[in-house]
C-alpha positions in Angstrom: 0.0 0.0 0.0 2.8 2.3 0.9 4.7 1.8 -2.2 1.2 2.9 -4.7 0.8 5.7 -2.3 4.4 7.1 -3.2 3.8 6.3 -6.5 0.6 8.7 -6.9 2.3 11.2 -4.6 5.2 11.3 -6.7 3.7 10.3 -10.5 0.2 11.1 -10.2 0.1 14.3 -11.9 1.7 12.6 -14.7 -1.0 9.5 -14.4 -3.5 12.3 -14.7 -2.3 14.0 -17.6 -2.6 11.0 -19.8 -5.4 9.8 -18.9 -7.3 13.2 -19.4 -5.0 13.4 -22.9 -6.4 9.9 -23.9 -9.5 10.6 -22.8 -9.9 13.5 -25.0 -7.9 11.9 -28.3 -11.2 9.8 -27.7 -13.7 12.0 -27.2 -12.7 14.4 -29.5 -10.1 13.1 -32.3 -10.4 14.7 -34.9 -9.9 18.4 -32.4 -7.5 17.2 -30.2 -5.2 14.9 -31.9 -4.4 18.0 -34.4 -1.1 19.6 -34.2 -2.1 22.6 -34.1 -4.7 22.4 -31.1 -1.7 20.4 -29.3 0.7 23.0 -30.1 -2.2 25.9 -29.3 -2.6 24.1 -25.5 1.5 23.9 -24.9 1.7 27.8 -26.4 -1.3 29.1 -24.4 0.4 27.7 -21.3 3.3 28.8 -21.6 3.0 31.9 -20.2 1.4 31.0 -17.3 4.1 28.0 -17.5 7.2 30.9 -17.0 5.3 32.6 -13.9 4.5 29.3 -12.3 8.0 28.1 -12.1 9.1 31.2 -10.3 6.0 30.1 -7.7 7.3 27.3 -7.3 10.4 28.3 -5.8 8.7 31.1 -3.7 6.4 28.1 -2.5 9.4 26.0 -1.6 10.8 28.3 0.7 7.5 28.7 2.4 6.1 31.8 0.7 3.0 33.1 -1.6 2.7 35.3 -4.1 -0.3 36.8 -5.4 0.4 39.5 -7.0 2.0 37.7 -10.0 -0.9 38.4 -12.3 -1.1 42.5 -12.2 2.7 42.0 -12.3 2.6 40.6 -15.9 -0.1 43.5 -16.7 1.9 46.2 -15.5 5.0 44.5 -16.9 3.1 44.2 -20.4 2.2 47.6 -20.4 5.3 49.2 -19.7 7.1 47.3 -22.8 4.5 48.7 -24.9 4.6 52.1 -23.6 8.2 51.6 -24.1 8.7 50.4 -27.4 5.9 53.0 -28.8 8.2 55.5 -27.5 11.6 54.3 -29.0 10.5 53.6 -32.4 12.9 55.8 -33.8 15.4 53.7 -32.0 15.4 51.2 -35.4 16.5 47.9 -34.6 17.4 48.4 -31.1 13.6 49.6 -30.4 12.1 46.2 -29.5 14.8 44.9 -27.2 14.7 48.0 -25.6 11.4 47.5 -24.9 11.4 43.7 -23.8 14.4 44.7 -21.7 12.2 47.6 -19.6 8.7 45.0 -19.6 11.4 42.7 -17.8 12.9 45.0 -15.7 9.9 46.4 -14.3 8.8 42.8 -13.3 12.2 42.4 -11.4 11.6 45.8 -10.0 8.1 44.2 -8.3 9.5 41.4 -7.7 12.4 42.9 -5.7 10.0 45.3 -4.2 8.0 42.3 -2.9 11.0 40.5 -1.9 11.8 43.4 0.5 8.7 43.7 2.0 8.3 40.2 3.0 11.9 39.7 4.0 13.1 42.5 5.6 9.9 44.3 6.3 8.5 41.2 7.7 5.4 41.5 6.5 3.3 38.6 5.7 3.6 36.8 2.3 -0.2 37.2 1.9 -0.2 40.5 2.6 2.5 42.0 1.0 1.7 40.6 -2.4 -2.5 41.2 -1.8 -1.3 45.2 -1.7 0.7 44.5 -4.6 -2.0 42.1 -6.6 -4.7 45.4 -6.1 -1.8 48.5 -6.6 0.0 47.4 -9.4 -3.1 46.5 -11.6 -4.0 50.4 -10.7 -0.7 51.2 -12.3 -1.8 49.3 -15.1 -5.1 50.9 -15.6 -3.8 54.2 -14.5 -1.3 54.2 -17.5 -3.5 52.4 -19.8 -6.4 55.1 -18.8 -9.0 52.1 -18.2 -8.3 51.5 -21.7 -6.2 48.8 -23.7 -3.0 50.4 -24.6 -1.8 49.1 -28.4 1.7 48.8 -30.2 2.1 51.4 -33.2 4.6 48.3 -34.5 2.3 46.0 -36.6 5.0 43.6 -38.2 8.3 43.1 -35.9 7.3 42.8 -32.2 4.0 40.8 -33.2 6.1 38.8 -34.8 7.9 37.8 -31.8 5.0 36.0 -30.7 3.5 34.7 -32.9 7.1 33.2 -34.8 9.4 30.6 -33.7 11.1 27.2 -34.7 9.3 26.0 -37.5 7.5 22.3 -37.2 7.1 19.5 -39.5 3.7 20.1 -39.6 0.7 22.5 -41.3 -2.2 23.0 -40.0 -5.8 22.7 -41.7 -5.1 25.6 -43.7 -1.9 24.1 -45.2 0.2 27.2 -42.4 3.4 25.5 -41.3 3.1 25.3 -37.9 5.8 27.0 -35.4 7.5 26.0 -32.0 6.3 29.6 -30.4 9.4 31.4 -29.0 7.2 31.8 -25.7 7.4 27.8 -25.5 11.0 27.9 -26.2 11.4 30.6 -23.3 9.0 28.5 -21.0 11.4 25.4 -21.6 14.8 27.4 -21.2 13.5 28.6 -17.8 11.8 25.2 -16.5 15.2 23.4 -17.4 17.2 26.4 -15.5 15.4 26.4 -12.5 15.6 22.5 -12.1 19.3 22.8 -12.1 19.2 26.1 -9.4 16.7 23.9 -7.5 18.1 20.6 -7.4 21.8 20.8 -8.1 23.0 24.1 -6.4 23.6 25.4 -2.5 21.1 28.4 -3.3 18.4 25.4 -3.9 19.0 23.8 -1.3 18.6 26.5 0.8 15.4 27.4 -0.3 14.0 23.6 0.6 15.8 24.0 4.1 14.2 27.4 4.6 10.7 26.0 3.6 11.0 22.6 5.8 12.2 24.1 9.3 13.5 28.8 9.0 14.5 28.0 12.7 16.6 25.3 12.1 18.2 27.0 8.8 18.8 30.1 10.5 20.4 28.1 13.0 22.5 26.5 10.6 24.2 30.0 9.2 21.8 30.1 6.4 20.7 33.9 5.4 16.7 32.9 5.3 15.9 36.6 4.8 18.0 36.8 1.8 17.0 33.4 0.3 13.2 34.2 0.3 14.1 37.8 -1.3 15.7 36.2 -4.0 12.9 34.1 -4.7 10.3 36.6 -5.1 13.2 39.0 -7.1 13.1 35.7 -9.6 9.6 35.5 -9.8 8.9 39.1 -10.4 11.6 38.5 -13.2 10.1 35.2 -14.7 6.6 37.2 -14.7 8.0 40.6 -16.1 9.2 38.2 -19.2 5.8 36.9 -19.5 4.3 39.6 -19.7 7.0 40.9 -22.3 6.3 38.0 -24.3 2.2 38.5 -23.6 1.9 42.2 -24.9 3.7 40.4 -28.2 1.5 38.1 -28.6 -1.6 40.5 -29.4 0.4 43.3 -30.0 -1.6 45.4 -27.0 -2.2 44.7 -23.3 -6.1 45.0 -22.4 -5.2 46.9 -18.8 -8.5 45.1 -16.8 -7.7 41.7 -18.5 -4.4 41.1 -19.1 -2.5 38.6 -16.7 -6.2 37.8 -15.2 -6.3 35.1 -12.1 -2.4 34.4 -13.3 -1.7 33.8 -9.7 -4.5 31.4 -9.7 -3.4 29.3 -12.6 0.1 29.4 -11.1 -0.9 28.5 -7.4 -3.1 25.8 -8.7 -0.1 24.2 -11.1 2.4 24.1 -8.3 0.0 22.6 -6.0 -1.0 19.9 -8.8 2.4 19.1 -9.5 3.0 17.8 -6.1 4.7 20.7 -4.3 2.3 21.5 -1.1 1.8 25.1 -0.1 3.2 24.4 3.4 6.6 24.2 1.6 9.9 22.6 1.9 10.1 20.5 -0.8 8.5 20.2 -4.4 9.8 19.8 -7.8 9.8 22.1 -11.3 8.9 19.2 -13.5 6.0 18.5 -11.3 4.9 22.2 -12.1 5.4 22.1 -15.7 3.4 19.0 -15.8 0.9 20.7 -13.6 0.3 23.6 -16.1 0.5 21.2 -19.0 -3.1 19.2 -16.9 -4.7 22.3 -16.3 -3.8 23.4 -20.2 -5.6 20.3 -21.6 -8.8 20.7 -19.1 -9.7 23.7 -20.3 -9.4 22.6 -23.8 -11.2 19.9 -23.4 -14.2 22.4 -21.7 -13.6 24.5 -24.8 -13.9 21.4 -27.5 -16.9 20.6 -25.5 -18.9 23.9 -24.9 -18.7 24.5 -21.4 -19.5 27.6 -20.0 -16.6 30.0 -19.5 -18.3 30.7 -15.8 -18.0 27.1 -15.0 -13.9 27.0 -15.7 -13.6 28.9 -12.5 -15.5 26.0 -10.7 -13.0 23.6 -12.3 -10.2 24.7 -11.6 -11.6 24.6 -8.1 -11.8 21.8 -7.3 -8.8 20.4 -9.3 -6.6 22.5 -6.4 -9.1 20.7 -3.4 -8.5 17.4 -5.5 -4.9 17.8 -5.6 -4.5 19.3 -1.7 -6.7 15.8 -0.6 -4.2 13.8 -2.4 -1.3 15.1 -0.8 -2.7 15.6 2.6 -3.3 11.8 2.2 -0.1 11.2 1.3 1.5 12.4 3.7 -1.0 11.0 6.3 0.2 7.5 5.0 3.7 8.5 4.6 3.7 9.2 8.3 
């Protein structure tokens, strides 16, 4: 009994993802089996993918942040402020801007960082002010309004190009690895190796499993947690960088919407538990990948958009059950 629990507490969000993947190949082949849906549910993720590995590491050292999604607004906005007001920059216009969308979501994130580790504030609270203030910025800048790049060829082109496949779709397009997936992979892959193969890593899992007993062991915990929040405010700056090129604009009200959500929920599917200390980026990616494939499977079927919400629900209760159980028989 023991050994299938630590099977499903370490393998079951994979278990999960194909059998809702097979289950809708059979439901729904001729939608779901496309390349192009399948690439649409990796590239659609994949910006929620970038912000949830940064939770992930906040998580692991014991922290929360909710403030992720008017982050990527606020980030998104700025690179289109910016790069409307460089164009006579030329070819140094665009990274320019993606370099000010990116700083200005390591600015939050650092800002964050400060407030929970040296202000001492809690994790909850800090990022709450910061979930309702930096969305003001957003709609403050934006006037209410959506604010739109004047560059209709190269930054859209950002995200909507990429590697091309080996496949068309149904229009006879060839179909391209999105650069957004390509970032999404690139980041996953580099915070495995911080995570699981360096000391900074294993400080955040001691700092998340026992702060006293870190702290006692010569470990800066103040420092450790403000670095993980100054990497997520990063990873969600670049989202939203790579967001506002995706439709060329960033809606102000709409744009990074329940992020934190989508992000919270994938880390706690992918077996990390929001009480900390240990987890896994893998587990995450997976996580976002499950969550991904529900909702297209809602979408091929014609749910309601308000019953997503209720979904996704009770996808994190399923998923905090299963671990709570887990570690009920583990113990």
């Amino acid at each position: 009994m023991n050994r299938w629990t630590k099977i499903l507490e370490d393998y079951g969000v994979v278990v999960a993802l194909v059998i809702l993947s097979l289950f809708s190949a059979i439901r729904r082949p001729d939608v779901f089996l496309q390349p192009e849906n399948i690439r649409n549910i990796v590239n659609q993720s994949s910006f929620i993918g970038i912000v949830a590995v940064g939770m992930t590491l906040v998580i692991i050292a014991g922290g929360i942040d909710l403030s992720v999604g008017s982050i990527v607004a606020f980030a998104g906005a700025c690179t289109v402020l910016c790069l409307n007001h460089v164009q006579d920059k030329g070819a140094m216009a665009i990274p320019l801007a993606l370099a000010a969308g990116v700083g200005v979501g390591l600015g939050l994130g650092l800002l964050n960082g400060y407030l929970v580790s040296f202000g001492r504030l809690a994790p909850f609270i800090a990022t709450l002010a910061g979930l309702v203030a930096f969305r003001s910025f957003t709609l403050v800048v934006a006037e209410g309004g959506e604010i739109r790049s004047m560059d209709f060829s190269a930054f859209p082109a950002i995200g909507a190009g990429g590697i091309p496949l080996p496949f068309q779709d149904r229009g006879g397009q060839t179909l391209m690895l999105n650069w957004s997936i390509l970032v999404w992979v690139l980041v996953a892959v580099a915070a495995g190796f911080l995570l699981e193969r360096t000391r900074f890593g294993r400080y955040v899992v001691a700092v998340g499993a026992n702060e006293r007993a870190a702290r006692y062991s010569g470990i800066s915990t103040a420092w450790v947690r403000f670095w993980t929040y100054s990497i997520l405010g990063l990873l969600s700056g670049v989202a939203g960088a790579l967001l506002s090129a995706r439709f060329n604009s960033v809606a102000s009200s709409t744009s990074g919407l329940y992020y934190e959500l989508d992000a919270i929920a994938a880390v706690v599917i992918g077996g990390t538990p929001l009480s900390g200390g240990r987890g896994r980026v893998w587990g995450t990616v997976v996580g976002v990948l499950l969550l991904g494939v529900i909702q297209n499977l809602m979408v091929s079927e014609g749910v309601s958009n308000y019953w997503q919400g209720a979904v996704k629900g009770a996808i994190i209760l399923l998923a905090v059950l299963i671990q709570r159980g887990s570690s009920r028989a583990a113990a």
